[in-house]
C-alpha positions as CSV (number, residue, x, y, z in Angstrom):
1,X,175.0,90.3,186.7
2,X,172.6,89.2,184.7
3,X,173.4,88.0,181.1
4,X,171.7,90.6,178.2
5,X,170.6,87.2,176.5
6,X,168.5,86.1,180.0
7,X,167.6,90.1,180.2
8,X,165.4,89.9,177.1
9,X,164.0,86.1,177.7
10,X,162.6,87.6,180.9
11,X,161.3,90.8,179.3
12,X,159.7,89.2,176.1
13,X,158.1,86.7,178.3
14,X,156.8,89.2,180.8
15,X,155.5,91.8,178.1
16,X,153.8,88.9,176.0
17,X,152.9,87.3,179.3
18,X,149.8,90.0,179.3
19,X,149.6,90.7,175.3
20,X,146.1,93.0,175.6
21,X,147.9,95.2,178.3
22,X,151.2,95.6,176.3
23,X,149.7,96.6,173.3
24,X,147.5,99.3,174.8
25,X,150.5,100.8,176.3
26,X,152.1,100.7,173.0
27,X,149.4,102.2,171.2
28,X,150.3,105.6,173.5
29,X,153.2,105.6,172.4
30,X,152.6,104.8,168.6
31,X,150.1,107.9,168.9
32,X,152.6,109.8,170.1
33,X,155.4,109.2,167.7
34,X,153.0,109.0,164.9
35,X,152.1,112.9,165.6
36,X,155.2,114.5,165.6
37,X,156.6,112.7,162.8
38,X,153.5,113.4,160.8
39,X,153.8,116.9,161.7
40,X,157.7,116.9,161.3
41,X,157.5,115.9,157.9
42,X,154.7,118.0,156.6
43,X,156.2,120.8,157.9
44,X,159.4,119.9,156.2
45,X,157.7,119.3,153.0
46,X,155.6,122.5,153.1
47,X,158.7,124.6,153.9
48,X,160.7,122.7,150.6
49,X,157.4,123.7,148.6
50,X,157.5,126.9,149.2
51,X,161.4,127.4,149.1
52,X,161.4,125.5,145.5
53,X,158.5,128.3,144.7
54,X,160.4,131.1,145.5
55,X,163.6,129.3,144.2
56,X,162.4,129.3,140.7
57,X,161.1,132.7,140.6
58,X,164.7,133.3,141.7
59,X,166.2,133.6,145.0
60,X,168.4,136.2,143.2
61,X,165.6,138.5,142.7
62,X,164.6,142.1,143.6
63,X,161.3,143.5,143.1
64,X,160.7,147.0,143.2
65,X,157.0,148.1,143.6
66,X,155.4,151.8,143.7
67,X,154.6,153.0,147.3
68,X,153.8,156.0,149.2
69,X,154.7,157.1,153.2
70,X,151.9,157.5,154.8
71,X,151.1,160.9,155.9
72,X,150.9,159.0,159.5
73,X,154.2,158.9,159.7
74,X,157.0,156.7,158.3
75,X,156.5,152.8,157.7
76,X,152.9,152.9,156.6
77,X,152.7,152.6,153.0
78,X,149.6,152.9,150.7
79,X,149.0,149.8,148.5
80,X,150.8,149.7,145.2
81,X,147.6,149.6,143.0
82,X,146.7,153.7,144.5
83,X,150.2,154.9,143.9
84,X,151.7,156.0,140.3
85,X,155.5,156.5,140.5
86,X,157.7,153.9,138.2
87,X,158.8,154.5,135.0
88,X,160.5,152.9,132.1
89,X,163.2,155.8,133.0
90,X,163.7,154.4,136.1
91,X,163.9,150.8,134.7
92,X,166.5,152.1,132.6
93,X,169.0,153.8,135.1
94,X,169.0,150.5,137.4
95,X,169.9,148.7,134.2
96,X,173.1,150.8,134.4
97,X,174.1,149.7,138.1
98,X,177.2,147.3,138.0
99,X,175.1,144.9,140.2
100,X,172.1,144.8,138.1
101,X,172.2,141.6,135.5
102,X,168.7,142.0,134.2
103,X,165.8,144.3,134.3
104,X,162.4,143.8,133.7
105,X,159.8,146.5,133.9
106,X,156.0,145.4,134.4
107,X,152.6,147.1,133.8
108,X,149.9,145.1,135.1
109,X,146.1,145.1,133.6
110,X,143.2,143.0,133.5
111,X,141.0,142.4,130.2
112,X,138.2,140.4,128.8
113,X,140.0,137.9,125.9
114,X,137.8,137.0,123.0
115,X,138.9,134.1,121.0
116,X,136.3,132.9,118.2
117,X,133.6,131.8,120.5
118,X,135.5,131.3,123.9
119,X,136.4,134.4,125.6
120,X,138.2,134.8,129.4
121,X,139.3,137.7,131.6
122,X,142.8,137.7,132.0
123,X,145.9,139.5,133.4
124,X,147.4,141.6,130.7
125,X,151.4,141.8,131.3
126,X,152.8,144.3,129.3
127,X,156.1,143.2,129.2
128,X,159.4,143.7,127.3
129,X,161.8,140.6,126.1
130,X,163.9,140.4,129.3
131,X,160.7,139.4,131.4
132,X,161.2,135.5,129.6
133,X,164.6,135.7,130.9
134,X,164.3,137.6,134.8
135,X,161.3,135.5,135.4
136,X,162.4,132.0,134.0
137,X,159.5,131.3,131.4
138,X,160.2,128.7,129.1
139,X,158.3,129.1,125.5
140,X,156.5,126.0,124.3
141,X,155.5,127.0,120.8
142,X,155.9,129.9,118.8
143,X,158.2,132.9,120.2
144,X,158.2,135.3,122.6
145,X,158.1,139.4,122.3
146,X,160.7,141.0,120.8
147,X,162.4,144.2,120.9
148,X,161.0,145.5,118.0
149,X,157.2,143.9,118.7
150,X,157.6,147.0,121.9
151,X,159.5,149.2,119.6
152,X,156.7,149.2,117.2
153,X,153.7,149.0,119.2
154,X,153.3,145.9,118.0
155,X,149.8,144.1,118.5
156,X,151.1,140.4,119.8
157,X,150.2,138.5,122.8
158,X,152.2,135.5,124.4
159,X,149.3,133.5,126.3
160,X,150.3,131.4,129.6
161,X,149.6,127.5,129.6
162,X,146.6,127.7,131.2
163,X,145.1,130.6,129.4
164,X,145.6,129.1,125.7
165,X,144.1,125.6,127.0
166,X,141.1,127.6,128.3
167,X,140.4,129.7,124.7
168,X,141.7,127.1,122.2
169,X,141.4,123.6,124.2
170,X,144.1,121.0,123.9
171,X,143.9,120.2,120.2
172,X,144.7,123.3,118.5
173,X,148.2,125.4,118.6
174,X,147.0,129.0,119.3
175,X,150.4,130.4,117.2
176,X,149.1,132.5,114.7
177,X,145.2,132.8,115.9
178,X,143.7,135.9,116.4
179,X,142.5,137.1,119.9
180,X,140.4,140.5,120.2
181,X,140.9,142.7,123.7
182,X,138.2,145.5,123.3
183,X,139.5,147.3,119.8
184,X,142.7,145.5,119.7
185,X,143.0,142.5,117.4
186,X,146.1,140.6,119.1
187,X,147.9,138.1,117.5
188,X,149.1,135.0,119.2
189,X,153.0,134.8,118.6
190,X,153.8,132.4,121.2
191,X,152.4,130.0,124.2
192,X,154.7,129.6,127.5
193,X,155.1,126.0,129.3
194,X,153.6,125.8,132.5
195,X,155.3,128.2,135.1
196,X,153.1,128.4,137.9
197,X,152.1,131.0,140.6
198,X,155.1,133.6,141.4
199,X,154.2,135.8,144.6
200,X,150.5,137.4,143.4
201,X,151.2,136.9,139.8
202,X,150.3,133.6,138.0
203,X,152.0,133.8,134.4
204,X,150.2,130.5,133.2
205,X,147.0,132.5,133.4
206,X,147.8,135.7,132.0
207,X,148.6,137.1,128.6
208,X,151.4,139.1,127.9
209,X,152.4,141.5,125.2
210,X,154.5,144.6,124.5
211,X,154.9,146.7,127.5
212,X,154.4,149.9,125.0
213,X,151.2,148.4,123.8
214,X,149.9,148.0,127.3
215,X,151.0,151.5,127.9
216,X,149.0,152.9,124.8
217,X,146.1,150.6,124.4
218,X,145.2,149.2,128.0
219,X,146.6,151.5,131.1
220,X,146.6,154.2,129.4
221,X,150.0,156.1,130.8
222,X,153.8,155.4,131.5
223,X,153.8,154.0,134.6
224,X,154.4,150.6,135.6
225,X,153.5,148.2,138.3
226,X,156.8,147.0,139.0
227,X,160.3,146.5,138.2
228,X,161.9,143.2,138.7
229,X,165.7,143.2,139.0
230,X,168.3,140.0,138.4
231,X,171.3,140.8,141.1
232,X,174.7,139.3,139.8
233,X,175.1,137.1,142.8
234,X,172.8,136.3,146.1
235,X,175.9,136.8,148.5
236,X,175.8,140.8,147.1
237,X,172.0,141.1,147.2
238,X,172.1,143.6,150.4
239,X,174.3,145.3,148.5
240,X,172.7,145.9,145.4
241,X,169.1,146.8,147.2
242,X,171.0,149.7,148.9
243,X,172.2,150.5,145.2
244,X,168.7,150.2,143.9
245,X,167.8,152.4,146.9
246,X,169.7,155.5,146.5
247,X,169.4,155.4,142.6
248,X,165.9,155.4,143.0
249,X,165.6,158.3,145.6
250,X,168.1,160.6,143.7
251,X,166.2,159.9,140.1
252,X,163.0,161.1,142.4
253,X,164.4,164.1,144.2
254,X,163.7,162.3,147.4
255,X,166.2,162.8,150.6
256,X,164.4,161.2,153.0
257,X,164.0,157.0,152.8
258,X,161.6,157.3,154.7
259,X,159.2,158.9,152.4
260,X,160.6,157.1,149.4
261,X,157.3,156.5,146.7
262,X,158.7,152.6,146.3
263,X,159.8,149.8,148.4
264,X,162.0,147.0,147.0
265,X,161.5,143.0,147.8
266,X,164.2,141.2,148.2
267,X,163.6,137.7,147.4
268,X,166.5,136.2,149.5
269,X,164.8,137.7,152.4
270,X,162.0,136.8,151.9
271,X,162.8,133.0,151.5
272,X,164.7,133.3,154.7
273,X,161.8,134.3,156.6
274,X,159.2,132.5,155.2
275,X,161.7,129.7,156.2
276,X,162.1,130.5,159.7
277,X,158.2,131.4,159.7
278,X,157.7,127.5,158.9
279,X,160.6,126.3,161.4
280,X,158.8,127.8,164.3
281,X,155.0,126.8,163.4
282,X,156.4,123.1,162.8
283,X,158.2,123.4,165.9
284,X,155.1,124.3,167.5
285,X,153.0,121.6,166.2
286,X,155.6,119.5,166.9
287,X,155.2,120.4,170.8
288,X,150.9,120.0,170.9
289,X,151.9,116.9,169.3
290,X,154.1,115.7,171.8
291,X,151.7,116.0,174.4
292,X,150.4,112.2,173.6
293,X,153.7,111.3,174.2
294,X,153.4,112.5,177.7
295,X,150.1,110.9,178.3
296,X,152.0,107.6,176.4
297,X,154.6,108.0,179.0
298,X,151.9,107.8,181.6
299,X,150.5,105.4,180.6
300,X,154.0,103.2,180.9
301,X,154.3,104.2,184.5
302,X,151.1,102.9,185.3
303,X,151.8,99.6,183.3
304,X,154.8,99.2,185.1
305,X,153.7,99.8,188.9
306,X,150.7,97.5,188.5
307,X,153.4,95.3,186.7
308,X,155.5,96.0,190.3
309,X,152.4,95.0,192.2
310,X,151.5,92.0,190.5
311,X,154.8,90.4,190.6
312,X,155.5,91.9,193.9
313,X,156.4,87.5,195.3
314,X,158.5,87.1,192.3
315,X,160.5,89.6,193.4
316,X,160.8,88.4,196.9
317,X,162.0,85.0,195.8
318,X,164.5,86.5,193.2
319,X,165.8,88.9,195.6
320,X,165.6,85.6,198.3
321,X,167.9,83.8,196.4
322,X,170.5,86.4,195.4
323,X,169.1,88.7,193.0
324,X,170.8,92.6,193.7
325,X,168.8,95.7,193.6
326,X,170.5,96.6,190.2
327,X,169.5,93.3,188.9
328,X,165.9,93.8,189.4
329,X,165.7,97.6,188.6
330,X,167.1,96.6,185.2
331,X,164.6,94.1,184.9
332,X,161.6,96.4,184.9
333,X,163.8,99.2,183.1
334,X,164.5,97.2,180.4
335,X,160.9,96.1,180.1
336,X,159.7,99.8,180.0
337,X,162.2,100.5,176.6
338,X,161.6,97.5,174.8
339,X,158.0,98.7,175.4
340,X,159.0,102.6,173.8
341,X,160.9,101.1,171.2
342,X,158.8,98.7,169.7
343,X,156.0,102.1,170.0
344,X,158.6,104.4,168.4
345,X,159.2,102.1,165.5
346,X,155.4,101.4,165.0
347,X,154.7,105.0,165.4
348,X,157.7,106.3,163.1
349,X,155.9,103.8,160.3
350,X,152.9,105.1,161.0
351,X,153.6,108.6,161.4
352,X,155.1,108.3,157.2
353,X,152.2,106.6,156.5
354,X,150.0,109.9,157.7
355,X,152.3,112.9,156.6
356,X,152.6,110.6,152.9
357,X,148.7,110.6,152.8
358,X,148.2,114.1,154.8
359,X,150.7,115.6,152.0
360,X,148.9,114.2,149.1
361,X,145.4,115.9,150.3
362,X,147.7,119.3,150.7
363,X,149.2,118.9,147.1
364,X,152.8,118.7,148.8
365,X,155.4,116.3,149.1
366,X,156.2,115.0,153.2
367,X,159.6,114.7,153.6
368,X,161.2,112.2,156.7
369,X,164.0,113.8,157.5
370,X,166.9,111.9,159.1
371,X,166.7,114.7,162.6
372,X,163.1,113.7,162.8
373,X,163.9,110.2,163.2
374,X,166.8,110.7,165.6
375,X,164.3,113.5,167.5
376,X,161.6,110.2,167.4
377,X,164.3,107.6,168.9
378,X,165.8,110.2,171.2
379,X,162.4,110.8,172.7
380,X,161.7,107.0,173.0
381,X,164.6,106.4,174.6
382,X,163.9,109.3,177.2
383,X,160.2,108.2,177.9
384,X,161.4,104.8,178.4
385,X,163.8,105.3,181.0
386,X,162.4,108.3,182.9
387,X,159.0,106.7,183.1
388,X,160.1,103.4,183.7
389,X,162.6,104.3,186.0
390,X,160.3,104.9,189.3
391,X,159.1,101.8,188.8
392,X,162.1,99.7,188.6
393,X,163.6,101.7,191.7
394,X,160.1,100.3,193.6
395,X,160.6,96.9,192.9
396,X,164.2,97.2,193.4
397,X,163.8,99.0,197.1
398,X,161.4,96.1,198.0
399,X,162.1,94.2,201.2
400,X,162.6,90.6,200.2
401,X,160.4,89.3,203.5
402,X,157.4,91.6,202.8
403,X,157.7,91.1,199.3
404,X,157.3,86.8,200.1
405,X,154.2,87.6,202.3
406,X,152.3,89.7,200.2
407,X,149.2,88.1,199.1
């Protein structure tokens, strides 16, 4: 048997031995491996961006949202904005389930802002002092709404991040300004830190104040545009929505789910699909990517017969003086890896290099995981030895006294 020492002399020499020809077979495979661990990682890192997302709204989280049964039949539902069926009552009796940490009713408006000389149209958020706590807001400067600002009717507003920088500029604290809506004169009590967007809702852009004075002033009725509930515990979240469920249908007189006039969110199942959602389009990726790495492998196989062919004497006098078909076979097969390995490495490099710049132009982070890698080796190792394996078995199988006469 050949030494492993003498194994890789003979490869390194024979690889360098035709440098322009070894590195265009490389480059297949650094294509290759450079795609699908460029797509493996951005699909990881869009899938952790959008987990985190939904993760600080709160994977604990149930939303419930006016909706009607279409007259069609069940499982068609009119849009929340045409249908009026929420109320504060409701809010109230889920507050009272044993499941139910937190409640947080929600009517939803838009308005144009005035503030000296800047104005902006702007979500209103009529709100009531649980919403800080349900939807995670920090507060900056100043305060948030209180439970007698919504008793009272009070005229306050709490402005997002992005809303006070775009009436007051960076320079000035907005606590204690005065900010006009139509006839109401609001005055700024508070200014959240930046939250960013949760579901259709950005909070840094909006302005919120007392859910009764959105009610009076702005919508003009009780209703709300949703209810947001905190469940005690994620493992019990199937649980609770079948709570929030009947309570809802039996406050409404309705017998029939089907025809219920609200359907409820539930965050953990969301973030599950949108999960498996992301698996299967990186997976798919993944595969188109992977098709370079066929036409890499390819291009191995042809390196290596034309290798066969070239060398076809040397083989005759190795095989003339002793050498076994194993010997020989493991000579070109050992060529053929050390030419998918040094690929895989290059292309692993280079395939960070891409998802690290490809994420920054996306606004997300890539992330390498350590199965990507393994997946990326695995599939060198496979390419290496399935497509340099014909070869090697040629040179191998060649008659030693054909092999010495061949010109």
């Amino acid at each position: 048997m050949m030494r492993i020492a003498d194994l890789l002399s003979e490869t390194i020499h024979s690889l360098t031995s035709n440098k322009v020809r070894s590195g265009l077979t490389i480059l297949g495979i650094v294509v290759g491996i450079a795609s699908v661990i460029a797509m493996l990682a951005l699909g990881a890192g869009s899938q952790a961006s959008i987990e985190s997302s939904i993760e600080s709204a709160g994977s604990n989280l149930l939303t419930v949202s006016p909706s009607s049964a279409n007259n069609q039949g069940a499982g068609m539902r009119m849009s929340a904005s045409s249908v009026q069926s929420l109320t504060r009552d409701d809010a109230e009796a889920l507050a009272e389930l044993s499941l139910i940490t937190g409640v947080a009713p929600l009517s939803q408006g838009n308005a144009q802002l005035v503030a000296d000389d800047t104005n902006a149209n702007a979500q209103v958020l009529g709100v009531t002092p649980e919403y800080a706590t349900v939807s995670g807001l920090t507060v900056a400067s100043g305060g948030f709404i209180t439970d007698r600002d919504d008793s009272a009717y009070a005229q306050v507003v709490v402005l997002g991040a992005t809303l006070a920088e775009d009436l007051y500029g960076t320079d000035i604290d907005p606590v204690g300004e005065h900010i006009r809506s139509g006839n109401l004169l609001l005055t700024v009590v508070g200014v959240l830190e930046e939250k960013g967007t949760s579901g259709v809702t950005s909070v840094d852009s909006a302005a919120l104040i007392p859910l009764s004075t959105q009610q009076r002033y702005i919508s003009g009725n009780e209703y709300l545009s949703s209810i947001t509930l905190t469940v005690i515990d994620e493992e019990v979240m199937t649980e609770a929505e079948e709570s929030v469920e009947q309570t809802l249908l039996s406050l409404h007189g309705i017998s029939d789910p089907d025809y219920a006039d609200f359907q409820i969110q539930n965050m953990a199942d969301m973030l599950d699909t949108v999960s498996t959602v992301i698996d299967t389009f990186t997976a798919l990726l993944a595969a188109i990517a992977s098709i370079s790495l066929l036409v890499g492998g390819i291009g191995i196989m042809n390196m290596m017969l034309t290798t066969v062919t070239e060398r076809t004497r040397e083989i005759g006098l190795r095989k003339a003086i002793g050498a076994d078909d194993n010997v020989i076979s493991l000579q070109f097969l050992a060529e053929s890896v050390v030419l998918t390995f040094i690929g895989g490495i290059i292309g692993i490099t280079f395939g960070w290099v891409i998802a690290f710049i490809g994420g920054g132009m996306l606004g997300i982070d890539a992330v390498l995981t350590p199965d990507a890698v393994g997946l990326a080796a695995g599939v060198c190792a496979f390419i290496g030895v399935v497509f340099g394996y014909y070869p090697a078995r040629r040179a191998a199988k060649l008659s030693p006294i054909e092999a010495l006469r061949y010109q």
